[in-house]
C-alpha positions as CSV (number, residue, x, y, z in Angstrom):
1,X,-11.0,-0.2,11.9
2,X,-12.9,0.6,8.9
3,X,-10.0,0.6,5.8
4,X,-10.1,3.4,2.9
5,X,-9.2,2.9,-0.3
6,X,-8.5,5.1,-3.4
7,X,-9.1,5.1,-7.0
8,X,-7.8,8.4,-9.3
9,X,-8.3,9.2,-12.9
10,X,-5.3,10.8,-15.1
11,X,-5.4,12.2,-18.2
12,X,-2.8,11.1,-20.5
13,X,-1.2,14.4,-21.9
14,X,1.6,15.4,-24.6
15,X,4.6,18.2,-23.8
16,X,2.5,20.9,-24.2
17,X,0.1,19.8,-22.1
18,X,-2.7,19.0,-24.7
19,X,-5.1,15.7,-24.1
20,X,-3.9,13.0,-26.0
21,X,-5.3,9.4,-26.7
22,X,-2.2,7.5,-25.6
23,X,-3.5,5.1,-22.9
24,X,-2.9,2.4,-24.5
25,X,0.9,3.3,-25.0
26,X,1.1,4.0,-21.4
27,X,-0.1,0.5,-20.0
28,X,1.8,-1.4,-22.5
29,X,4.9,0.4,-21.0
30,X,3.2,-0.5,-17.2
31,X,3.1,-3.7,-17.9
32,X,6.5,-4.0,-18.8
33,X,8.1,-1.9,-16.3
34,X,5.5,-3.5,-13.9
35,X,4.9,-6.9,-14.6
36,X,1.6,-8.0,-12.7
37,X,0.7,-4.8,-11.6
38,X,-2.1,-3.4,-14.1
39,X,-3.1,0.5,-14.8
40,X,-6.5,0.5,-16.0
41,X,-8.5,1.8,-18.6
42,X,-11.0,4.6,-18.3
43,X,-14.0,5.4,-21.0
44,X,-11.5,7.4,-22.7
45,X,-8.1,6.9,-24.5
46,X,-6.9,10.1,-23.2
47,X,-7.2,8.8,-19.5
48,X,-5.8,5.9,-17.4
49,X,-7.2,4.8,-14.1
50,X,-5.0,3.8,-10.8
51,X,-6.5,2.6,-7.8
52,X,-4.9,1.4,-4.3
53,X,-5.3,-1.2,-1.8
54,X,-7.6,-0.8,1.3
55,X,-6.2,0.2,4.0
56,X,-6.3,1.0,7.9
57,X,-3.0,2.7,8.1
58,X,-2.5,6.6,7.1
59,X,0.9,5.9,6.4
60,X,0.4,2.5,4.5
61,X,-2.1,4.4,2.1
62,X,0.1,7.0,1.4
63,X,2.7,4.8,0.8
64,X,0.3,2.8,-1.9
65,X,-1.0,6.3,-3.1
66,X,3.0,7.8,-4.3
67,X,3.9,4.1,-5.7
68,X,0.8,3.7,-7.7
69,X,1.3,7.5,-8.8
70,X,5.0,7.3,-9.3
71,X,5.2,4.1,-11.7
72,X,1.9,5.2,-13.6
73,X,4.2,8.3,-14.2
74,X,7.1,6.6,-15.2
75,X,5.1,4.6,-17.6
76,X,3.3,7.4,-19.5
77,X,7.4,9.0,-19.4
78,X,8.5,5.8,-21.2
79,X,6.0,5.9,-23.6
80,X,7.1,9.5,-24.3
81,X,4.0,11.1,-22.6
82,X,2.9,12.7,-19.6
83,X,-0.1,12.2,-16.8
84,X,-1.7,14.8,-15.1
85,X,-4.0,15.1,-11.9
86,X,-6.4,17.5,-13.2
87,X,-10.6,17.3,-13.5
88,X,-11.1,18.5,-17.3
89,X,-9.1,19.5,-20.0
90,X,-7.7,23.0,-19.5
91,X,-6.8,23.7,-23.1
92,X,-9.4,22.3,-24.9
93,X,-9.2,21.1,-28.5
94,X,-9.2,17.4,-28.1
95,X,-12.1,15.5,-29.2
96,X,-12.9,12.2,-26.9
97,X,-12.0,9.5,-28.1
98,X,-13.7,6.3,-26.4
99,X,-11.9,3.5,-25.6
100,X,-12.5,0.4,-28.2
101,X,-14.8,-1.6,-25.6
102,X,-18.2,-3.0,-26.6
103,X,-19.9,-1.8,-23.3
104,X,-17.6,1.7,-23.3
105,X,-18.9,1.9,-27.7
106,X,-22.6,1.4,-26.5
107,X,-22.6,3.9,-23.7
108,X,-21.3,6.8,-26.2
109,X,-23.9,5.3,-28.8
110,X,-26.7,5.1,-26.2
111,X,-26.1,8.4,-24.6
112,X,-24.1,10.4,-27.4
113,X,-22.9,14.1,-26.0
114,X,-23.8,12.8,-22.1
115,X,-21.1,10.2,-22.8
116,X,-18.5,12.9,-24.3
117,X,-19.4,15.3,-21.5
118,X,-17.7,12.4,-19.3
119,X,-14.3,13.3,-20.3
120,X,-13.4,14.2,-16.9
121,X,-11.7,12.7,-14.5
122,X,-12.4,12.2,-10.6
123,X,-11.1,10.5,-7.6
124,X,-13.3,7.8,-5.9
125,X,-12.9,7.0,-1.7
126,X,-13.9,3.6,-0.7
127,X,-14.8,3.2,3.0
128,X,-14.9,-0.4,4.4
129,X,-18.9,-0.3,5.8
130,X,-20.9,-3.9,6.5
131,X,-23.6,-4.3,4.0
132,X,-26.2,-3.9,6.3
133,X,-25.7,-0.4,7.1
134,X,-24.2,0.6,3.5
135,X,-27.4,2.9,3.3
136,X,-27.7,4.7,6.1
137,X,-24.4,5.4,5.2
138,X,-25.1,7.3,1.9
139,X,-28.4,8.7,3.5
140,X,-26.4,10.5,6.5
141,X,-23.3,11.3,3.7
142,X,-25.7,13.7,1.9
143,X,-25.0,16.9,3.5
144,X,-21.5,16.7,4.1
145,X,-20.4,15.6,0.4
146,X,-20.1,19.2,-0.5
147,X,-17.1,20.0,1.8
148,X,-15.7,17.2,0.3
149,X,-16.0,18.9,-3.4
150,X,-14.6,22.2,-1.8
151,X,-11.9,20.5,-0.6
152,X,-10.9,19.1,-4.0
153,X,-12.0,21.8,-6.0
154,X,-9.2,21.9,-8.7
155,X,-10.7,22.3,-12.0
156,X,-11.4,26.5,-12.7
157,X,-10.7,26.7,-16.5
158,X,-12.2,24.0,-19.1
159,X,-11.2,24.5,-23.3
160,X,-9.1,27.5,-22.7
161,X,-11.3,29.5,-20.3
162,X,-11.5,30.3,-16.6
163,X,-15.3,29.3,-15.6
164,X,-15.7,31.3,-13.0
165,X,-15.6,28.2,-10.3
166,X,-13.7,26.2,-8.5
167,X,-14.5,23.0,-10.1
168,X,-16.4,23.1,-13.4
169,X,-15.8,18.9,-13.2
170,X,-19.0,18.4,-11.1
171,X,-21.2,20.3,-14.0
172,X,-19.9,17.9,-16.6
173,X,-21.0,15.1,-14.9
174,X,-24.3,16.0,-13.7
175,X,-25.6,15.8,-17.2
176,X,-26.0,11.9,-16.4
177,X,-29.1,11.1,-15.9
178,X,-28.3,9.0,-12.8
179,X,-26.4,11.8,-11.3
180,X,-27.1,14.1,-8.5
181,X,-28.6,14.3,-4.8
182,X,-31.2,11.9,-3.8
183,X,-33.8,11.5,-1.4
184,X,-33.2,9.6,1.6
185,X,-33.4,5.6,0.9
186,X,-34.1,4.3,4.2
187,X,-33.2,1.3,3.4
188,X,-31.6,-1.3,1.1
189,X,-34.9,-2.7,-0.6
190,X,-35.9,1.2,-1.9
191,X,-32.5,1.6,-3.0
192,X,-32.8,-1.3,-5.2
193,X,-36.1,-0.6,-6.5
194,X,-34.4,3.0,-7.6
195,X,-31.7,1.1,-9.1
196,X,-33.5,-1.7,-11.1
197,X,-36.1,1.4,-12.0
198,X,-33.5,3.0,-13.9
199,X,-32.3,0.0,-15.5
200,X,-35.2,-0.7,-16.6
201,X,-36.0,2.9,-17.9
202,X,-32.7,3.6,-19.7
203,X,-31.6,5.6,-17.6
204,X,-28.2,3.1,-16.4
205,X,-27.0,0.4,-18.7
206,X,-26.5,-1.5,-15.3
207,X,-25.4,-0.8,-11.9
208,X,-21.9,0.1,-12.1
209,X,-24.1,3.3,-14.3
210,X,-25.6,4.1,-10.9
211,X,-23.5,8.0,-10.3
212,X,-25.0,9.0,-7.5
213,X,-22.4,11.0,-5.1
214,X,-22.3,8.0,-2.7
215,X,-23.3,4.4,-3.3
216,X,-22.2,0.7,-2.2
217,X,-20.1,-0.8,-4.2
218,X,-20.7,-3.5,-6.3
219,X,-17.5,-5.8,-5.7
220,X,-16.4,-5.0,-2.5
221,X,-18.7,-4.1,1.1
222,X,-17.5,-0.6,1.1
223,X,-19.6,2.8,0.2
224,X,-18.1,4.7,-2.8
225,X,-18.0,8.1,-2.7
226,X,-17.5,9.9,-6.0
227,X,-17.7,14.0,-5.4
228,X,-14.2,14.5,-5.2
229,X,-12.4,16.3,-8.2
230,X,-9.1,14.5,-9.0
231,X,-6.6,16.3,-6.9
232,X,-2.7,17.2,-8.4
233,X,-1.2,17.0,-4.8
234,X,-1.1,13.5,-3.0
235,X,-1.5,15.6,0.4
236,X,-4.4,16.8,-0.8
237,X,-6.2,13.4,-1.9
238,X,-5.0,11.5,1.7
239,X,-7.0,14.4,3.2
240,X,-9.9,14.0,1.3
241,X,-9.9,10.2,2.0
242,X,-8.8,10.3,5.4
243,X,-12.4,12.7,5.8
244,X,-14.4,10.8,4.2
245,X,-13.5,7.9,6.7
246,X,-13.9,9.6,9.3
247,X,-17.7,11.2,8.3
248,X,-17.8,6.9,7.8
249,X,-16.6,6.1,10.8
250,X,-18.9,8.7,12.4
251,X,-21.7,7.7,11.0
252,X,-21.5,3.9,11.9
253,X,-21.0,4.8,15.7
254,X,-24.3,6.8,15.6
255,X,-22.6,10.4,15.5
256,X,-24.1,11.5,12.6
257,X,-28.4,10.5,11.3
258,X,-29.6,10.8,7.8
259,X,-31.9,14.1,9.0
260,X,-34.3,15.7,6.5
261,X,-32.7,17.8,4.1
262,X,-34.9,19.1,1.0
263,X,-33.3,18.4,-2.3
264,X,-33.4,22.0,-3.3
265,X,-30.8,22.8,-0.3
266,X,-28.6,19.5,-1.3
267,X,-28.1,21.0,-5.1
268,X,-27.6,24.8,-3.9
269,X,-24.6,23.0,-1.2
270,X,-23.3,21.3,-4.3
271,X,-23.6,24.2,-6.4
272,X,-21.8,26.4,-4.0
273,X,-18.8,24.3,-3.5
274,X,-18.2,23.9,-6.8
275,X,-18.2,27.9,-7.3
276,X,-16.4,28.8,-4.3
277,X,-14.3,26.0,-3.0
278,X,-13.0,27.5,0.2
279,X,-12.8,31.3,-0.9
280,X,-16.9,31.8,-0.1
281,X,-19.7,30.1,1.6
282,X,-20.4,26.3,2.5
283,X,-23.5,24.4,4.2
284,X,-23.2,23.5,7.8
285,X,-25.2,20.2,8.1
286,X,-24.7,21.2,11.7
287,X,-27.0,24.3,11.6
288,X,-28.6,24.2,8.2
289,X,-26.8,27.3,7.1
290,X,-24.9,28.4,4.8
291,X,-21.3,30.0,6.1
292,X,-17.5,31.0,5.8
293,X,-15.9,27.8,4.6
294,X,-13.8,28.1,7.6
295,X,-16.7,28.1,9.8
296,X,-18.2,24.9,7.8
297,X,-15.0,23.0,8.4
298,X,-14.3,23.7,12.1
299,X,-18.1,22.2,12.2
300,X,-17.2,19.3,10.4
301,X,-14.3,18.5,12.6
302,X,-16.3,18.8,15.6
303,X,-19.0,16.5,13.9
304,X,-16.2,13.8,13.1
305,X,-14.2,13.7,16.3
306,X,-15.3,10.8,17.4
307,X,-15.2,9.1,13.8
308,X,-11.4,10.7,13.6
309,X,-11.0,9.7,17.2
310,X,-11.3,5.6,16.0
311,X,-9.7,6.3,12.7
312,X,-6.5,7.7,14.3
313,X,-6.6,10.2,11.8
314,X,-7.6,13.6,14.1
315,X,-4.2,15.5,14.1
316,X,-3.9,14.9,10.2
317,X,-7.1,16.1,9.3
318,X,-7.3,18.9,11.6
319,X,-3.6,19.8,10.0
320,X,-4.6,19.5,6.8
321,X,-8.0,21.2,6.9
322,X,-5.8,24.4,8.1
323,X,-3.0,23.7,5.8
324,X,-5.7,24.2,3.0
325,X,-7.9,27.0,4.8
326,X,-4.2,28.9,4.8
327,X,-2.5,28.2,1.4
328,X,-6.1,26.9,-1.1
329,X,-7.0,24.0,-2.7
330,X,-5.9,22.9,-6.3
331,X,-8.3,25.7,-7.8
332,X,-6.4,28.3,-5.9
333,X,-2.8,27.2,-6.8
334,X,-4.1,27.1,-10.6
335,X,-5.6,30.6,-10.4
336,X,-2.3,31.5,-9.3
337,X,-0.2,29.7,-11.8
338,X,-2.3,31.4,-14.5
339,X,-2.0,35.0,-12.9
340,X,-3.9,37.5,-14.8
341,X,-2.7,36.6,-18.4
342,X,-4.6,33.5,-17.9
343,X,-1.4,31.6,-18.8
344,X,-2.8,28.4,-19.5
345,X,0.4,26.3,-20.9
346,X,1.8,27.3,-17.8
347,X,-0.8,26.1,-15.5
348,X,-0.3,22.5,-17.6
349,X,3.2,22.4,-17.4
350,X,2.9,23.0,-13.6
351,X,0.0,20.4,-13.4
352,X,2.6,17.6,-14.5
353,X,5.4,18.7,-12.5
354,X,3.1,18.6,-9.2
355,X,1.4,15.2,-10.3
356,X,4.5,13.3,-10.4
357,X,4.9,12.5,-6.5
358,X,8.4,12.9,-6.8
359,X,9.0,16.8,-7.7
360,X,10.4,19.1,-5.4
């Protein structure tokens, strides 16, 4: 049974909903309504990190998910603040303001407005996968990361503005010079050549710089995949993870190959799921096409059944993919919230109700 884990950026916000550089104020209040169990810092004060344990059970990571979520909540509430699952700051007006850590201060100095651009926060699957076949893993993952992003979509407006996409998050952080699809690696000694090569060119202050859409992990034998927006519904993160394992699982039995896929196609998939979410098209790695979202996702749980099959996982995903198809993703809900005044404070203040696991 491969295990999953999750990690989730939150930004750290006041009443009104505006950015605010309290992270510090909100782990010192972790630590002491949670003695032992750390939040962690991000590259910015105005955000806080939480993370799970791996796990094989659905149910034991969604339990991990809504206690990690719930007391990082309570903290930030202590401290007289609030957290909120959402990509990029919707109102705007807050200037980043980096965390005081020698490697964080020398990535803002090093890479000035590409650093501040990273103000953003995501939510990162890890997918237990023996080192051996870690890249074949992110080869065959290529084509199918953008259904992951238009399942997450949830960030439409950035500094007061709708953008006219699902998830503006994505455009943010392609401005790294690390990030973005790839050619196939074929294997692991290529993929470290690419690594040391950009190193050594600048390009990455080290490995953990490396922002690809899918790499292995430094610390642990899993693949990291790192397309997903931060979602404001737990339901909506479990479903993201739970598809990502099984595209993993898939993969590993031999469901799924790497294929040949022009880069030009990879960046119009990406590009497309970040403007439409589900309301438009997606690419079928099935056919090469690009078609109704629905269409896209029926594919993908076709591809995966075996991989969902071994996971346990194929009544939840196939539930949830419908659940979103039917009511939208977080880009949709937002949209709504706004309405056509673009109500903005409102979308916030619904943003923190819905990211505290406990609201009705």
């Amino acid at each position: 049974m491969h295990t999953v884990g999750i990690e989730e950026e939150l930004f750290v916000v006041d009443d009104e909903g505006r950015l605010v550089a309290g992270s510090e104020a909100v782990l010192r209040a972790h630590r002491r309504l949670e003695p032992g169990d750390e939040l962690d810092h991000e590259l910015f004060l105005q955000q806080v990190e939480i993370q799970t344990d791996a796990h094989a059970d659905p149910d034991a990571l969604r339990g991990d998910l809504l206690a990690q979520r719930s007391s990082a909540v309570s903290a930030a509430r202590a401290a007289g603040l609030h957290l909120a699952a959402v990509p990029v700051d919707v109102l705007g007006g807050t200037e980043p303001a980096p965390t005081p850590k020698s490697r964080y201060e020398e990535m803002i100095s090093r890479y000035g407005e590409i650093a501040r651009n990273g103000m953003t926060c995501g939510m990162h699957i890890h997918v237990q996968v023996p080192d051996e076949d870690a890249v074949r893993v992110i080869d065959s993952l290529r084509p199918w990361t953008p259904i992951l992003t238009a399942l997450s979509a949830n960030a439409p407006f950035f500094n007061g503005r709708d953008t006219s996409h699902a998830s503006w998050r994505g455009h943010l952080w392609d401005t790294w010079p690390t990030a973005g699809p790839v050619e196939a690696f074929g294997d692991h000694a290529t993929y470290r050549a690419m690594v040391d090569g950009w190193i050594a060119s600048g390009a990455a202050l080290d490995e953990h710089m490396v922002y690809l859409d899918a790499r292995p992990a430094e610390s642990y034998p899993t693949v990291e995949v790192r397309v997903a927006d931060v979602c404001t519904e737990v339901d909506d993160a479990l479903l993201v993870a739970e598809v990502t394992r099984g595209l993993v699982a898939t993969i590993l039995s031999g469901g799924l190959d790497t294929g040949s896929w022009r880069l030009e196609t990879l960046k119009a998939a990406r590009w497309r799921a970040r403007h439409d979410g589900l309301e438009g098209a997606l690419l079928d790695p099935t056919t090469g096409t690009f078609v109704a979202a629905e269409q896209a996702l029926e594919s993908l749980l076709k591809a995966t059944h075996q991989g969902l099959a071994e996971t346990g996982t194929t009544e939840r995903v196939t539930d949830g993919v419908h659940r979103l198809l039917t009511s939208g993703n977080g880009a949709v809900r937002q949209r709504a919230v706004a309405g056509a005044d673009l109500d903005l404070a409102a979308v916030m203040a619904d943003l923190i109700h819905r990211t505290n696991p406990k609201h009705d």
